[in-house]
C-alpha positions as CSV (number, residue, x, y, z in Angstrom):
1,X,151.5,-84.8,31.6
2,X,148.2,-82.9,32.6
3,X,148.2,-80.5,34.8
4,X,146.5,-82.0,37.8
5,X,148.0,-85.4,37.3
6,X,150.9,-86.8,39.9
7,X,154.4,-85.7,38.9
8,X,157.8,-87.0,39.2
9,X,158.4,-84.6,41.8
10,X,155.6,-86.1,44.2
11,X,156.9,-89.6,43.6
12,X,160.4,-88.4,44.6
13,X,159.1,-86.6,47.9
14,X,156.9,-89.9,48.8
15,X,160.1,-92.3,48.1
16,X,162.7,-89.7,50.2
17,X,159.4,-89.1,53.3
18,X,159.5,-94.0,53.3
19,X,163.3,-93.9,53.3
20,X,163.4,-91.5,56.6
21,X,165.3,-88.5,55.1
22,X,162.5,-86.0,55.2
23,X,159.8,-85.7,58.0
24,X,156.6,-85.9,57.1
25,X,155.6,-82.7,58.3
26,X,158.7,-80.6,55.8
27,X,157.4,-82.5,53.3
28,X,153.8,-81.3,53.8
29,X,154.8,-77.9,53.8
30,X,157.5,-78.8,50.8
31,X,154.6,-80.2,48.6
32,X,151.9,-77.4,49.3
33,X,155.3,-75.1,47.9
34,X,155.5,-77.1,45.3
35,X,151.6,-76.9,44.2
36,X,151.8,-73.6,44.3
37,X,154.3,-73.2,42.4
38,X,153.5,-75.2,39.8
39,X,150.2,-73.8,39.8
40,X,151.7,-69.9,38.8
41,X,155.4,-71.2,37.0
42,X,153.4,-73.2,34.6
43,X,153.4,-70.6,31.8
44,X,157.1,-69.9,32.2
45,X,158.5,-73.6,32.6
46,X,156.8,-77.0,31.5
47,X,156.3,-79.4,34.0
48,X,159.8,-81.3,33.6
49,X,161.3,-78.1,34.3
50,X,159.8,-77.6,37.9
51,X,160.7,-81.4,38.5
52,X,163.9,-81.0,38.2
53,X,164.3,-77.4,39.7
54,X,162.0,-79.1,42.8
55,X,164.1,-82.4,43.1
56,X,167.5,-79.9,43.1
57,X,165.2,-78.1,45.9
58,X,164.3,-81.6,47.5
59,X,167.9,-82.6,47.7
60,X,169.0,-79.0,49.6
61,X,166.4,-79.2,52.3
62,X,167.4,-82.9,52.6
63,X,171.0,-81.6,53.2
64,X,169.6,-78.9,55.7
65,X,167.7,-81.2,57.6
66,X,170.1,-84.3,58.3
67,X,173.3,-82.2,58.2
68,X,172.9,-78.5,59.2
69,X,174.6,-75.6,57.2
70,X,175.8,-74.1,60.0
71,X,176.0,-70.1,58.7
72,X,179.2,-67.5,60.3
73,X,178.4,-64.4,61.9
74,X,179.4,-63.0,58.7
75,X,178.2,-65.5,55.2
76,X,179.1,-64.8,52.1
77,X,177.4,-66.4,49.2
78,X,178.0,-69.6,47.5
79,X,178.9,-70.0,44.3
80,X,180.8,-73.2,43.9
81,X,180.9,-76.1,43.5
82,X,177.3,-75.3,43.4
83,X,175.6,-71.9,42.7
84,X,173.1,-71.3,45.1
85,X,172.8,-67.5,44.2
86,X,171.6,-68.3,40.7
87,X,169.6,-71.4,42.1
88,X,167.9,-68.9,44.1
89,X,166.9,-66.1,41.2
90,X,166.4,-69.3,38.7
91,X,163.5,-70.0,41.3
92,X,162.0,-66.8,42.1
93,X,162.1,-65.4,38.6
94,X,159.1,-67.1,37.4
95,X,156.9,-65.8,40.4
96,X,158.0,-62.4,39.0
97,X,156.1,-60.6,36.3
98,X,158.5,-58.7,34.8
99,X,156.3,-56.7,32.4
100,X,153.9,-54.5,35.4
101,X,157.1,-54.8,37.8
102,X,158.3,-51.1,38.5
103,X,161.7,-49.8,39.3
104,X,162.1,-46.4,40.6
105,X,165.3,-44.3,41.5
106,X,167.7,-45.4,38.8
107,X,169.4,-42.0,38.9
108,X,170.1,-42.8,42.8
109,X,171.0,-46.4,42.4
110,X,174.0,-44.4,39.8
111,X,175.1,-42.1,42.9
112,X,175.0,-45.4,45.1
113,X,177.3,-47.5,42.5
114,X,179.4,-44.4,42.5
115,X,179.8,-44.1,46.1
116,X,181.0,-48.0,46.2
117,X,183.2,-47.4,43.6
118,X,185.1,-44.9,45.5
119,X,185.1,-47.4,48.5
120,X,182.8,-45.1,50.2
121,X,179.8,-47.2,52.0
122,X,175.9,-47.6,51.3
123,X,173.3,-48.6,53.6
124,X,169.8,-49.2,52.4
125,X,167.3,-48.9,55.3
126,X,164.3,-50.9,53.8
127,X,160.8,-52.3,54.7
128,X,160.6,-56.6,54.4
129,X,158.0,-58.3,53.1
130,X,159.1,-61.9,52.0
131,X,161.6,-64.2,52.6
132,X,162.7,-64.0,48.5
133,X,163.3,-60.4,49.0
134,X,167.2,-60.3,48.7
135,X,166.4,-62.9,45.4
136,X,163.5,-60.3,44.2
137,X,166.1,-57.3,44.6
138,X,168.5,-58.8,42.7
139,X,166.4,-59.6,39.9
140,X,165.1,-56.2,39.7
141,X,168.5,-54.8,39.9
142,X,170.8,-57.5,37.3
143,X,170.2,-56.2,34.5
144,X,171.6,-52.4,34.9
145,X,173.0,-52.9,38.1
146,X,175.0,-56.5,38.2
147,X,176.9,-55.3,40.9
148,X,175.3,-54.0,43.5
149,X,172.6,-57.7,42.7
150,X,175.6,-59.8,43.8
151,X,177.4,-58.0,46.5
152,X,174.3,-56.0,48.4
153,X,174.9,-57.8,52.0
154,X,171.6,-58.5,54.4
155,X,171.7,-58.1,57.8
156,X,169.2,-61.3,58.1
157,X,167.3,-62.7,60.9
158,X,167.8,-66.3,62.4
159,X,164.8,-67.7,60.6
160,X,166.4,-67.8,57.3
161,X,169.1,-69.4,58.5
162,X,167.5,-72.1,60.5
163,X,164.4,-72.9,58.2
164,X,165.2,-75.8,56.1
165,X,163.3,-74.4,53.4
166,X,164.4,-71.3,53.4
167,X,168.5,-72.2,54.1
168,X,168.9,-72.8,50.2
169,X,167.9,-69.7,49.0
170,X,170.3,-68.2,52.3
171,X,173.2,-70.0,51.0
172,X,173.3,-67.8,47.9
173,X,173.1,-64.7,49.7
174,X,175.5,-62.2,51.7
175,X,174.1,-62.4,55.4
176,X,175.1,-60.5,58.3
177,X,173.4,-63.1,60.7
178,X,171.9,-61.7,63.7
179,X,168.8,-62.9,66.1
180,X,165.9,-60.0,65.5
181,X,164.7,-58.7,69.0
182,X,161.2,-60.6,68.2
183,X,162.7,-64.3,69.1
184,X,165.9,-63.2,71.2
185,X,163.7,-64.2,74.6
186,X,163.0,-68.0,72.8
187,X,164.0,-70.2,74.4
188,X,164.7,-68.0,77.1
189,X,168.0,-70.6,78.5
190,X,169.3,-69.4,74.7
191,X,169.6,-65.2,75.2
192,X,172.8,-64.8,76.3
193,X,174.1,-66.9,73.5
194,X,172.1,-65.2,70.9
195,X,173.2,-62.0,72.1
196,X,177.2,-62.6,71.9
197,X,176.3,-63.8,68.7
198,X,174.8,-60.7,68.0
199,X,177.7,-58.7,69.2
200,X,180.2,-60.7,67.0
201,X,177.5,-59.5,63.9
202,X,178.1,-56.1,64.9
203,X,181.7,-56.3,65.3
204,X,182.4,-57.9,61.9
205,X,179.8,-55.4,60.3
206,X,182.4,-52.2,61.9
207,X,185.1,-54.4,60.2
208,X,183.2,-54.3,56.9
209,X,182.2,-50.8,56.9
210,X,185.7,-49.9,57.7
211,X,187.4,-51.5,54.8
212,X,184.6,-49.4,52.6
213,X,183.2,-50.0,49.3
214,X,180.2,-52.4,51.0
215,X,176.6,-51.6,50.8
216,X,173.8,-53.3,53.2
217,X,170.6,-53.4,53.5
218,X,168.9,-53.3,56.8
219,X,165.3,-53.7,57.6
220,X,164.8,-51.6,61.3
221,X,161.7,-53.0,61.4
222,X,163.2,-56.5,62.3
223,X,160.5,-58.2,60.9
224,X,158.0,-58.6,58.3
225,X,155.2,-56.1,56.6
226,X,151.8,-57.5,57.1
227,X,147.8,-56.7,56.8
228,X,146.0,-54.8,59.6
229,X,142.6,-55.8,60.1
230,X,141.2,-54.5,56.9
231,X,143.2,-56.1,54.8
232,X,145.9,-53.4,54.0
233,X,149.6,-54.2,54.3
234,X,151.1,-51.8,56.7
235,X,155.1,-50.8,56.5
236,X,156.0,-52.3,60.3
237,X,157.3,-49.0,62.2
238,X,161.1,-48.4,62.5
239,X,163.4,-49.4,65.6
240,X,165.5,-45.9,66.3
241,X,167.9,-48.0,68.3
242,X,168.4,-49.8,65.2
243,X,169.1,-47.2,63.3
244,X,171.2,-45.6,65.7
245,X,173.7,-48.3,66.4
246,X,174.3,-48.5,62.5
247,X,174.2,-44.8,62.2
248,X,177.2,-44.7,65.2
249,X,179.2,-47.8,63.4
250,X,179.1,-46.2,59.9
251,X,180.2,-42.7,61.7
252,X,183.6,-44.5,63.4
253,X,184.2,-46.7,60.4
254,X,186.4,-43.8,58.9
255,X,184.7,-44.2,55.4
256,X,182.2,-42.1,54.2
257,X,178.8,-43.6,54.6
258,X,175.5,-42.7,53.1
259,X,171.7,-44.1,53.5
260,X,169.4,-44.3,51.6
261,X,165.5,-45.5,52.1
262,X,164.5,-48.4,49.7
263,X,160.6,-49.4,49.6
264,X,160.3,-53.0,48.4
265,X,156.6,-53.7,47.3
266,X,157.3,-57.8,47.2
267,X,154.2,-59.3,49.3
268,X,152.1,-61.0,47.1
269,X,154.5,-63.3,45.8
270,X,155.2,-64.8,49.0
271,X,152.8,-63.5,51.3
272,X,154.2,-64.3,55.1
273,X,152.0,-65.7,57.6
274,X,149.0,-63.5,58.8
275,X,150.1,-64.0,62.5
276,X,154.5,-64.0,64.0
277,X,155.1,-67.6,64.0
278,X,157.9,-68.4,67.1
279,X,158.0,-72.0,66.1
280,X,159.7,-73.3,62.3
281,X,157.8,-74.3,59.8
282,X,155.4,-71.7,58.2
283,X,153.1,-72.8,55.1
284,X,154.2,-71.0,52.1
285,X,151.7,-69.3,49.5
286,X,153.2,-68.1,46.0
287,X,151.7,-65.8,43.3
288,X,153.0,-64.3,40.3
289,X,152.8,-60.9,40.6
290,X,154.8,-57.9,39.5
291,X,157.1,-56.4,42.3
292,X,157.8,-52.7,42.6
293,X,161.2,-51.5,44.0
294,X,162.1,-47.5,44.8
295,X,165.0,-45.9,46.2
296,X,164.8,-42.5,47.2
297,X,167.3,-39.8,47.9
298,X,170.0,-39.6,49.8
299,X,168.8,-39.3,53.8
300,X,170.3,-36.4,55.8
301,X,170.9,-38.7,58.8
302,X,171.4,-34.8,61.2
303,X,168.9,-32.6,60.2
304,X,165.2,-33.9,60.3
305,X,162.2,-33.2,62.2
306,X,162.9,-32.7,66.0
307,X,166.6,-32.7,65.5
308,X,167.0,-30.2,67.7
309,X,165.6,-31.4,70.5
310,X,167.6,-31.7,73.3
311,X,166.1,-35.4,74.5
312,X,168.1,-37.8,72.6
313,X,165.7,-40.5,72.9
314,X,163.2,-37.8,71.2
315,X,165.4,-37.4,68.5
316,X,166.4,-41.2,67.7
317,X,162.9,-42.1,67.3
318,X,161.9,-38.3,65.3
319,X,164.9,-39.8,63.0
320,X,163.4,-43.3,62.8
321,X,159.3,-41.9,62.2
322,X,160.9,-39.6,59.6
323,X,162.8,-42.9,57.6
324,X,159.6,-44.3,58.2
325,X,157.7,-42.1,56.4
326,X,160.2,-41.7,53.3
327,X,159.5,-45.8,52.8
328,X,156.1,-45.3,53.5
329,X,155.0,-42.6,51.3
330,X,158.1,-44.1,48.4
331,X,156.0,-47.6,48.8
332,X,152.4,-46.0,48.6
333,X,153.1,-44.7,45.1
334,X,153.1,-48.4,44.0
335,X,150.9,-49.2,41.0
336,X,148.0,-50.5,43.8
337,X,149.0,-49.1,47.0
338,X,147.9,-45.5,46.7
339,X,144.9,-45.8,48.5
């Protein structure tokens, strides 16, 4: 089969759009996925290979749309009967080019497994750039660090668990499940829901962090990195409050708890839309590119720039710039972002 000739893939989208158990409009935005995938996989996989991986896709987003996985507060990842966790590196691998990937910090991803070892606790607080971020750290991590690949949890915003094309790749994750602060107003009749939802997160995250040994990565930013009008991705600014109400749980959990800043450099692979989207249903791009990953020291969470200051407002958001900055100048050392 040539490369720009129909597959069995778009015969099986057109025959599941005529027997009503796709709308046309997922499966607009499922084929341009497809496309593009197929477009940059092609040198990893032959054609068959996508086809199948696709249909496996079709079938999941099927599932999502007629019957709704309905994630807990608290999900952990699904292995069986199916494994979406390897369903979910199996299809981001081949967007990945392994050989100018970089990872950084392998002497502080040792102190981290050591730390969880001990049942101590690890937070990572991270920038976001994709929705295959949890897949892409995991892939950068299973090789020397199995562990900490499988059982990292993400504190995750609704959209991943509500998209039907992005619920598949959420089944095989760990997901605290919260509503990000950017949708939490929509629809407005929905808030008070959303936040009781939220506090039940928070409450079962306390739980976690008190029986130790967990480590989660947060994203204070609550959303995505993007461009800024000249076409540089920026690192979206940190939320002290945030930080603060994890900073507070970790201290009353009663096991030691350390954090750590993590720079992902994962945009170009799945690049998110170039506006916040409130409605479901973004277009998805793909690229293979190499994806750069760096975790830095240990963060002294009490002594940082205006610590002292007697405003605690002040300090929160000193404590937040200063994070900031650690991801900021950690990502700009990227192979390509150091201008």
């Amino acid at each position: 089969m040539g490369k720009n000739s129909k597959s069995n893939f778009t015969d099986l989208l057109k025959e599941t759009v005529s027997e009503g158990k796709l709308p046309e409009r997922t499966a607009k935005l499922l084929y341009g996925f497809y496309d593009g995938y197929r477009d940059h996989a092609i040198n990893d996989m032959d054609e068959e290979e996508i086809d199948a991986l696709f249909a496996i896709f079709l079938s999941k987003v099927c599932q999502q749309v007629n019957t709704p996985f309905e994630f807990e507060p608290y999900h952990e990842r699904i292995r069986k009967p199916f494994d979406y966790y390897s369903f979910g590196l199996d299809f981001v691998r081949p967007l990945v080019d392994k050989s100018i990937s970089t990872l950084t910090g392998a002497v502080n991803l040792e102190e981290i497994l050591h730390h969880i070892e001990q049942k101590h606790n690890v937070v990572f607080l991270a920038n976001h750039q994709t929705e295959a971020d949890p897949q892409a750290l995991s892939l950068m991590l299973e090789e020397k660090f199995p562990r900490l690949a499988e059982e990292t949890i993400f504190v995750a915003g609704e959209r991943v668990t509500t998209d039907p094309l992005a619920v598949p790749f959420s089944m095989g994750c760990n997901l605290l499940c919260i509503y990000s602060k950017r949708y939490i107003d929509h629809p407005p009749e929905k808030k008070q829901e959303k936040q009781l939802h939220n506090k039940r997160t928070m409450q079962l995250m306390s739980q976690l962090l008190a029986e130790g040994g967990k480590c989660i990565y947060i994203a204070p930013s609550g959303g995505r990195d993007r461009k800024n009008s000249e076409g540089k991705i920026e690192i979206a600014p940190f939320d002290p409050k945030s930080i603060e109400m994890v900073y507070l749980m970790a201290k009353k959990s009663g096991r030691p708890t350390f954090f750590y800043p993590m720079a992902l450099g994962t945009y170009e692979i799945l690049p998110p839309p170039e506006t916040i989207q409130i409605e479901l249903g973004e277009k998805r791009m793909l690229k293979k590119e190499g994806i750069h990953l760096c975790i830095g020291k240990q963060i002294d969470m009490e002594h940082f720039p205006e610590s002292e200051n007697l405003d605690k407002n002040v300090r929160r958001k000193s404590r937040a710039d200063y994070i900031w900055d650690l991801v900021n100048q950690d990502y700009h050392r990227f192979p390509g972002e150091n201008t």
